[in-house]
C-alpha positions as CSV (number, residue, x, y, z in Angstrom):
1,X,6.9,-3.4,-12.9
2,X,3.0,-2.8,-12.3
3,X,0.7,-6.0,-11.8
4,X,-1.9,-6.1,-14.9
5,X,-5.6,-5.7,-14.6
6,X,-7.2,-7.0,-17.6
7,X,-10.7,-6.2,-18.5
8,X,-12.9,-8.2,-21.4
9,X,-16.7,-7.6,-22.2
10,X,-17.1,-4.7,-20.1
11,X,-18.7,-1.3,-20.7
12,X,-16.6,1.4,-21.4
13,X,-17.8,3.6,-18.5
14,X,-16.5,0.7,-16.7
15,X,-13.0,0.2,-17.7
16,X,-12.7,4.1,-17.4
17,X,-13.8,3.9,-13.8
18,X,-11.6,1.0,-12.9
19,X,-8.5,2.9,-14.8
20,X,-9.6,5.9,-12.3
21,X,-9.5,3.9,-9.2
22,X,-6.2,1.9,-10.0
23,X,-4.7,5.7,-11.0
24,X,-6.0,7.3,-7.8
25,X,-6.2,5.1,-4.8
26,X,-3.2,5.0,-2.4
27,X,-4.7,2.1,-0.5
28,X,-3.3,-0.9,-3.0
29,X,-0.2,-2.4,-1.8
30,X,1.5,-2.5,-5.3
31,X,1.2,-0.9,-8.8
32,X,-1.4,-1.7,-10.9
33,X,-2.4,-0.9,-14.9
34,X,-5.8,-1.7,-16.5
35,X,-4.9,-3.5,-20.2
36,X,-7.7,-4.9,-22.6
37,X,-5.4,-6.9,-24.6
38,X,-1.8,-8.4,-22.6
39,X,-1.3,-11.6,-20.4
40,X,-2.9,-10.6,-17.3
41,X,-2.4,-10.9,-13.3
42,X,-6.3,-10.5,-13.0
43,X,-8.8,-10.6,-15.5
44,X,-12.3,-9.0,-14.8
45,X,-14.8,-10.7,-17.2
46,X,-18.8,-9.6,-17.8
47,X,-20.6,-12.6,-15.7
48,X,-23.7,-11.4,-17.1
49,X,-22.8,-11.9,-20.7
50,X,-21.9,-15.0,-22.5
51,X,-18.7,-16.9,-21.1
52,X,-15.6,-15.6,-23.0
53,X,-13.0,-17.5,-21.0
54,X,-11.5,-19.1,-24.3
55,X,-10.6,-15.9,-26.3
56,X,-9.4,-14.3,-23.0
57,X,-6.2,-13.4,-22.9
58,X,-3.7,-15.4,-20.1
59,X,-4.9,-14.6,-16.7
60,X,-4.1,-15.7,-13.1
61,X,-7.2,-15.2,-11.8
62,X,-10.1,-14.7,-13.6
63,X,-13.3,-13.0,-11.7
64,X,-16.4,-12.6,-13.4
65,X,-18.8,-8.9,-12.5
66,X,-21.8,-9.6,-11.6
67,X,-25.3,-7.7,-10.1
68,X,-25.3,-6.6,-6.5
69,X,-27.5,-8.8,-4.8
70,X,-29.5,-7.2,-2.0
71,X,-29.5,-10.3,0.4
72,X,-26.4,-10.8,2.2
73,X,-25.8,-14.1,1.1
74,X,-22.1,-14.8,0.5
75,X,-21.3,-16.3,-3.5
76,X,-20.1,-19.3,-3.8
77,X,-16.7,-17.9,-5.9
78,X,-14.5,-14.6,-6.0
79,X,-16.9,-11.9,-8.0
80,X,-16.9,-8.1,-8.0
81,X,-20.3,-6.7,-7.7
82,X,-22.2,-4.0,-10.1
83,X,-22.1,-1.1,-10.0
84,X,-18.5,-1.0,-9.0
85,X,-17.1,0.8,-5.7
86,X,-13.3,1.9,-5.4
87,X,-12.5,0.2,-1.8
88,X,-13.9,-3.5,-3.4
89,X,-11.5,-3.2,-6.2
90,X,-9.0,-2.2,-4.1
91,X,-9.7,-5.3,-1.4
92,X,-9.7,-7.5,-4.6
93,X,-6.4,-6.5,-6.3
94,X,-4.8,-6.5,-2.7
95,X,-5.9,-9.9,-2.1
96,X,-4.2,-10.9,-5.6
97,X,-1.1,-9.6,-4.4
98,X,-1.1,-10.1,-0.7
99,X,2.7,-10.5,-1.3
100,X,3.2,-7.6,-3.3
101,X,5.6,-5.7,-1.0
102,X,6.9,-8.3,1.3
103,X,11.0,-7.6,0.7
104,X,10.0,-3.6,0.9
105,X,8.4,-4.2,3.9
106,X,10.2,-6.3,5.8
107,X,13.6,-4.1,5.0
108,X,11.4,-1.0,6.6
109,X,10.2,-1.9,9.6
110,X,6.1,-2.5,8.6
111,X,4.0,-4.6,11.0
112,X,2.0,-7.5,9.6
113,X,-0.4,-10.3,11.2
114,X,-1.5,-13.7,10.4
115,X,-4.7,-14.1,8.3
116,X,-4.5,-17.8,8.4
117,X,-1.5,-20.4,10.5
118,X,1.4,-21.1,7.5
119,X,2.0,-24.2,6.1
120,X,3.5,-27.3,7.8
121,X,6.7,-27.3,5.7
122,X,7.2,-22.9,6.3
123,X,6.9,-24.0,10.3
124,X,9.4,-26.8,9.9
125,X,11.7,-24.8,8.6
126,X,13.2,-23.2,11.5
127,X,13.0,-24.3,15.2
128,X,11.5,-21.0,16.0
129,X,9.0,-20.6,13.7
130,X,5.9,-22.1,15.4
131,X,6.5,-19.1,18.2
132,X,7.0,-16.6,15.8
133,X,3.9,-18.0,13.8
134,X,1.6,-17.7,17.2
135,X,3.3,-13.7,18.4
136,X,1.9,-12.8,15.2
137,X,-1.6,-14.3,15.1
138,X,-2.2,-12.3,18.1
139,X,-0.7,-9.0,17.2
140,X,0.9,-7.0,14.1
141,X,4.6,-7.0,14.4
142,X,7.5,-6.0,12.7
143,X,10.8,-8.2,12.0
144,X,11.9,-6.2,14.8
145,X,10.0,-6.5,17.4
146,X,9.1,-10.3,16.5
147,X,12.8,-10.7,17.1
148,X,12.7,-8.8,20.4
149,X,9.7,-11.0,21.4
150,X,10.7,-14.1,20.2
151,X,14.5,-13.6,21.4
152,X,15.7,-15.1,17.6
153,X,17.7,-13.1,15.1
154,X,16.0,-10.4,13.0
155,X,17.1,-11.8,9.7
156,X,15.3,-15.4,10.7
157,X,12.6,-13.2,11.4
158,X,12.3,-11.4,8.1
159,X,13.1,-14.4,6.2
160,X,10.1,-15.6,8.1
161,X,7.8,-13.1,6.8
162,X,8.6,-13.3,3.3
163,X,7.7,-17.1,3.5
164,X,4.4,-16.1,5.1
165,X,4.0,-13.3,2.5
166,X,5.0,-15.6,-0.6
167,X,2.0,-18.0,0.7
168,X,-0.2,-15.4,1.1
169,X,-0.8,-15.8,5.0
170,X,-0.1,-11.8,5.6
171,X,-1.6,-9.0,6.2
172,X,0.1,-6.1,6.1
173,X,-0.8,-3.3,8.7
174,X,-1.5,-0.3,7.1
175,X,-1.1,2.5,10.3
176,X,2.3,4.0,10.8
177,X,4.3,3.0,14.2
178,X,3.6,5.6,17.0
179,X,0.6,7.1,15.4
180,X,-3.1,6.2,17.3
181,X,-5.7,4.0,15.5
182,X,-7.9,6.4,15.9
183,X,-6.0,9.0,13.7
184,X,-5.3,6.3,11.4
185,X,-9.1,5.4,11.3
186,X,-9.7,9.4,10.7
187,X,-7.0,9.3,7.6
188,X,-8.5,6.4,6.1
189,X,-11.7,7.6,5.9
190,X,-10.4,10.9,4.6
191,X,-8.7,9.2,2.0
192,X,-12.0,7.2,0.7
193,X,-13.8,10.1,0.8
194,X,-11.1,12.7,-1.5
195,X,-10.7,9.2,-3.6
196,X,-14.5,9.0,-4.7
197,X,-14.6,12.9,-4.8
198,X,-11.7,12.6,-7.4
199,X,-13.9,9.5,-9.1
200,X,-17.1,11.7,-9.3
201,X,-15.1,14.6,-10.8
202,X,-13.6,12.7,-13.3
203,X,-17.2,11.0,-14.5
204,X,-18.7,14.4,-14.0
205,X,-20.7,13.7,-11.8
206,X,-20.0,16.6,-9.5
């Protein structure tokens, strides 16, 4: 079942573009669908307008659009910035579900890393969780080959990563096993570009 973007106050070019890029990418890690009505996993409000939070529909997260700023300057909540660009949505909705494919993943052998050290009661939980946690804050791994370097069990392993996942301490690696990070740097880029091609296309702006 797709995660739900919901959408309230915004222009209609908007909503169109953000149906486009949830449609097109292939970078997200799970399924999403744009709704202006239904319950909602994240719910994009106009932070330029008046505050509408009460007649929003239910949300998880709600994240206001603002202006890009010019400056640099970091703000001091999670906002997406106008005018909108495919890989920012993306990096939101992936953060929203950073544990979207964790059982998937685990079962086929992806690679992930630490983004921040788990929680005291995830390390206490097995005696070999504390090595496991530092082999993958300094390198992606598999439950495989944590189990190989870690000398534990590969179930522990990938019972390990789905805590991590469910806690949202994971990032999952996003090149294939065997292939160079340069080719995989060359793919991605390939893939922004044909994705904004297909966004200009659609808005007719090519």
């Amino acid at each position: 079942m797709p995660l739900v973007l919901g959408v309230m106050g915004l222009p209609p070019v908007e909503v169109e573009l953000l149906r486009i890029i949830v449609r097109l990418s292939s970078n997200l890690r799970s399924r999403w669908t744009v709704s202006e009505s239904q319950s909602c996993d994240l719910l994009l409000i106009d932070g330029d307008g008046p505050a509408a939070e009460r007649q929003a529909p239910p949300a998880r997260f709600v994240v206001p659009m603002v202006a890009r700023r010019g400056d640099a300057a970091v703000p001091a909540s999670p906002s997406l910035a106008r005018p909108i660009y495919a890989e920012e949505v993306v990096e939101l909705l992936n953060r929203v579900a950073p544990n979207a494919l964790p059982d998937d993943a685990t079962q086929a052998g992806a690679r992930a890393s630490l983004i921040r050290w788990p929680s005291q009661a995830t390390l206490q939980r097995h005696p070999a969780h504390v090595r496991l946690a530092a082999a993958l804050s300094r390198s992606a791994q598999s439950a495989e080959s944590l189990g190989a370097l870690g000398q534990v069990d590969v179930e522990v392993c990938r019972a390990f990563l789905r805590l991590l996942a469910e806690e949202g301490a994971l990032a999952w690696a996003t090149e294939l096993p065997g292939v160079p990070r340069a080719a995989t740097t060359a793919d991605a880029r390939q893939r922004k570009r044909g994705l904004l091609s297909r966004i200009r296309r659609r808005l007719g702006l090519s």
